[in-house]
TORMIPA-731183 format. One record per residue: residue in one letter; x, y, z of N, C-alpha, C in turn. Coordinates in steps of 0.2 Angstrom, whole numbers, padded with zeros to 4 digits, always signed. Layout:
N
aXYZXYZXYZ/...
This chain:
146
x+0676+0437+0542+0676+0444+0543+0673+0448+0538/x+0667+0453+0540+0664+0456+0537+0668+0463+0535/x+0673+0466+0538+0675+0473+0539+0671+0477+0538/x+0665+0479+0545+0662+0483+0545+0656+0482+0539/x+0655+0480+0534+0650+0480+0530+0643+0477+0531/x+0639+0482+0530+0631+0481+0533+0627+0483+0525/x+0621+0480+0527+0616+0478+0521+0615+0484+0522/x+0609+0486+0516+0606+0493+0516+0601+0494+0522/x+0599+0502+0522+0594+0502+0527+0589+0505+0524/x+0585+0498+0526+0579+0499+0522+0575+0501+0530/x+0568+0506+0524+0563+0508+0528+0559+0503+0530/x+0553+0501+0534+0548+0499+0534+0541+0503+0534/x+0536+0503+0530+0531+0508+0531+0530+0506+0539/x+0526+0513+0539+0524+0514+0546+0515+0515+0547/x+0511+0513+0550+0503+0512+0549+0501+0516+0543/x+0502+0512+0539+0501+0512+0531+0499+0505+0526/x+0492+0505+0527+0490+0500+0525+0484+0498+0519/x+0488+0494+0513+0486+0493+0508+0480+0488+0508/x+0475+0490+0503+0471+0483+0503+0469+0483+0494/x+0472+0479+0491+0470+0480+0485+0463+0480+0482/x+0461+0481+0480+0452+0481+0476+0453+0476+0469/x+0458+0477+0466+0457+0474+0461+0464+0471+0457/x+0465+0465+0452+0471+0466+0449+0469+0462+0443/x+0472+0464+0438+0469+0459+0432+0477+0460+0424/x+0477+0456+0420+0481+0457+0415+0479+0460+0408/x+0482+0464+0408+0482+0467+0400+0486+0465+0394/x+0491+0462+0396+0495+0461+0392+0499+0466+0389/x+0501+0465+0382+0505+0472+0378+0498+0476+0377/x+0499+0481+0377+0494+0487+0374+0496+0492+0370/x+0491+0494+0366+0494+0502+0364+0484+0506+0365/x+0483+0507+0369+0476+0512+0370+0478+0520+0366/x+0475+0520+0362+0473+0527+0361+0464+0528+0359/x+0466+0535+0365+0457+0537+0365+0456+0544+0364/x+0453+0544+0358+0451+0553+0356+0444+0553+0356/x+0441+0557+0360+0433+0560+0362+0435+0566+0361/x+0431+0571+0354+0428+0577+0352+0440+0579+0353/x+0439+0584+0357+0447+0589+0359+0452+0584+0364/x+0449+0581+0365+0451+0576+0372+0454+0570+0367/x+0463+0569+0369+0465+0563+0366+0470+0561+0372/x+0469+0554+0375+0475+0552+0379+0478+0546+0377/x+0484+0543+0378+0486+0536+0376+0492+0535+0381/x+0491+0529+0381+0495+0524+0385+0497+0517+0382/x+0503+0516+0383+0506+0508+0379+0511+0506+0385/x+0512+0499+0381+0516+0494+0385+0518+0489+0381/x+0525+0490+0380+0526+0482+0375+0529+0477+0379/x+0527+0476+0386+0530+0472+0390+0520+0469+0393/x+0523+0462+0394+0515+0459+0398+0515+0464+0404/x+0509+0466+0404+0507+0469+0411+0500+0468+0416/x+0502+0469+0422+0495+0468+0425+0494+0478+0428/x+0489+0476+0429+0485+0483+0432+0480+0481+0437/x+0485+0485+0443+0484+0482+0449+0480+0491+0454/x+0475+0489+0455+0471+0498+0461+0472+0494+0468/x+0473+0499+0472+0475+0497+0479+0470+0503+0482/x+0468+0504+0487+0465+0509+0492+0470+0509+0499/x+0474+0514+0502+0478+0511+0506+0476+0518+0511/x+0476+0517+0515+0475+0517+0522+0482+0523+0525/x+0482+0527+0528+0488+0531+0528+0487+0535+0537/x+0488+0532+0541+0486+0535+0548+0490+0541+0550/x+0487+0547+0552+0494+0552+0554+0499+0550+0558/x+0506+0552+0554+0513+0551+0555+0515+0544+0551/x+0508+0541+0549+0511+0535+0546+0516+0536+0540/x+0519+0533+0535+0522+0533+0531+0522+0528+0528/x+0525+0525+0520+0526+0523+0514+0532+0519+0515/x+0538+0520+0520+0544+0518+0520+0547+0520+0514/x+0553+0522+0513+0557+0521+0507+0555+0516+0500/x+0554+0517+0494+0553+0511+0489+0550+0514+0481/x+0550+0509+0478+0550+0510+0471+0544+0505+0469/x+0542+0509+0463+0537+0504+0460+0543+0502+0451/x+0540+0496+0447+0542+0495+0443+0540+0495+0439/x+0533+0498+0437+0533+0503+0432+0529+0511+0436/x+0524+0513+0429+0520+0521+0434+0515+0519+0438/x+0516+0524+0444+0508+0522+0447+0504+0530+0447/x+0499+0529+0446+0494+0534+0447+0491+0534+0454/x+0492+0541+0457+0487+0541+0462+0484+0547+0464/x+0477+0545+0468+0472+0548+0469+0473+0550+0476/x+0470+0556+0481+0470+0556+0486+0465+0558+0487/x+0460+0553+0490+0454+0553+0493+0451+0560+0500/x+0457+0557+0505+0455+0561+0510+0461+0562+0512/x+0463+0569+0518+0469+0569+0520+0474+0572+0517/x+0479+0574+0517+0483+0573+0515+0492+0572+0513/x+0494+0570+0509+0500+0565+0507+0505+0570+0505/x+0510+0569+0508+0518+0574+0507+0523+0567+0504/x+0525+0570+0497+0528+0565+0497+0536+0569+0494/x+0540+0562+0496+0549+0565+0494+0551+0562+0491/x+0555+0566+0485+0559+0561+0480+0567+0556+0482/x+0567+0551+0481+0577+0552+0484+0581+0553+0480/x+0579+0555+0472+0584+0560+0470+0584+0567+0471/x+0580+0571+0476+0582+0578+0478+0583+0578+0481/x+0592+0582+0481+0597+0585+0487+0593+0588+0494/x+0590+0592+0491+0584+0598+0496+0579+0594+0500/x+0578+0588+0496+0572+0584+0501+0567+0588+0500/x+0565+0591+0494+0558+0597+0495+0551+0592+0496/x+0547+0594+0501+0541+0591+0500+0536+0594+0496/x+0532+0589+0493+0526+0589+0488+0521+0587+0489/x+0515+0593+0492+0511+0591+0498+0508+0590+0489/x+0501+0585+0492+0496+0584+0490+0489+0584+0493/x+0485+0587+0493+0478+0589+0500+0472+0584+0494/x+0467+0583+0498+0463+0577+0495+0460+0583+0490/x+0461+0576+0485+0457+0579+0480+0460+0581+0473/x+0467+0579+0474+0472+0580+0470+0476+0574+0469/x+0478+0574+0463+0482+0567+0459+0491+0569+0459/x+0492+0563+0460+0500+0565+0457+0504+0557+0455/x+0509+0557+0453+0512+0551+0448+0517+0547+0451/x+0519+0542+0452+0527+0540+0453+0529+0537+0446/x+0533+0538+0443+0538+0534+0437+0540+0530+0441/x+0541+0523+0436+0544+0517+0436+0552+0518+0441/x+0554+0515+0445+0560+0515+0446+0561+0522+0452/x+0558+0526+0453+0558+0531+0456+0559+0530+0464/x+0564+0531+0466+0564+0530+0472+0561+0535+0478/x+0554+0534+0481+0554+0541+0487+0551+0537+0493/x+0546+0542+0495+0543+0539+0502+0535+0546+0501/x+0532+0541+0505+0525+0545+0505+0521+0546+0511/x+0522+0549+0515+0523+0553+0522+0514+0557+0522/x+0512+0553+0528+0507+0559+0532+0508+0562+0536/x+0509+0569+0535+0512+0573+0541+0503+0579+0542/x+0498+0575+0542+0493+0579+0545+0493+0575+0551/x+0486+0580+0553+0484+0577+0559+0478+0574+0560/x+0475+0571+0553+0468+0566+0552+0473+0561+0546/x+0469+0556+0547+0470+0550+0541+0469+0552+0534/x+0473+0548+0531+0473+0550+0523+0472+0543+0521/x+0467+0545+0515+0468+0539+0510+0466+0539+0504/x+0473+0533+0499+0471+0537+0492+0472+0529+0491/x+0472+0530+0483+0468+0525+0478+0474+0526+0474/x+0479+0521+0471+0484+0519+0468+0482+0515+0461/x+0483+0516+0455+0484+0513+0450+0489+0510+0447/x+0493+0504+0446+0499+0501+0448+0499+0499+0439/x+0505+0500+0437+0507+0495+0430+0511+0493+0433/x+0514+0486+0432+0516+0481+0435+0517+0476+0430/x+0525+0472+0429+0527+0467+0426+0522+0461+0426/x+0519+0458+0422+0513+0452+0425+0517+0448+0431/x+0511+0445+0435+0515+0441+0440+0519+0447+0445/x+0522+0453+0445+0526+0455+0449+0523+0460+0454/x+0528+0459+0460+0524+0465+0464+0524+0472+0461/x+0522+0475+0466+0519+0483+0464+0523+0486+0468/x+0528+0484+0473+0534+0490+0475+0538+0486+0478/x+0545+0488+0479+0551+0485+0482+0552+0493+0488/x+0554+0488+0492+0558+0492+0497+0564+0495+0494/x+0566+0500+0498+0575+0504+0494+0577+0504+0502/x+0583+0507+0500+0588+0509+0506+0586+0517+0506/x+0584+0519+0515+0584+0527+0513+0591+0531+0508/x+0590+0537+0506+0596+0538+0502+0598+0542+0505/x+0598+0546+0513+0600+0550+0515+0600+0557+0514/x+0593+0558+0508+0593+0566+0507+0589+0570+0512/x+0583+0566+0516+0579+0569+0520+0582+0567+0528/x+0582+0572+0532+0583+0571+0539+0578+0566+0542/x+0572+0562+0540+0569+0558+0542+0571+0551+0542/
């Protein structure tokens, strides 16, 4: 007897399709680069791969609900990408129009939505556990009517 108990419900993306370009190991790092005013830095004290994906986003397509497990950087090529957090109540979208970058944090649970009417596509920068994939599916959280 299960008493009513059901798994979670997970999204599947919907014509959203990745094709990696590249993945390779870095290992631990600690990069710091200063040019003249310009200083940026990035570390890792865990083995890591860095993983670029080009993914493919047809209108109405979506990301499904999920997370990555470390940050991903990403680029928006053409098109573009509305994406949702599932920790906000409000479900506020945060368009991004080509040409513009934006971040997911490790752990961050959301969804990444074409709500135009041409295709989009962006170019993902993935830090990732060596060996591990670059995102897990979630259970929707119920913050967005979607």
């Amino acid at each position: 007897m299960d008493a009513g108990i059901t798994g979670p419900s997970y999204t599947a993306a919907v014509d959203f399709t990745p094709t990696v370009v590249g993945r390779g190991n870095l290992g631990t790092f600690h990069i710091q680069s200063k040019a003249g005013p310009y200083d940026a830095e990035r570390k890792s004290h865990d083995n890591t791969d860095i993983v670029v994906v080009s993914v493919d986003v047809a209108s109405g397509g979506h990301s499904g609900w999920h997370f990555h497990p470390g940050p991903v950087l990403v680029i928006v090529k053409t098109g573009t990408i509305t994406f949702y957090m599932g920790d906000d109540p409000t479900c506020t979208p945060h368009v991004h129009p080509s040409g513009t970058t934006f971040f997911e944090n490790g752990g961050m649970v959301g969804i990444a939505r074409n709500e135009g009417t041409v295709a989009a596509t962006v170019v993902a920068t993935f830090f990732v556990p060596a060996g591990g994939p670059t995102r897990q599916d979630a259970p929707a959280p119920g913050n967005c009517a979607f």
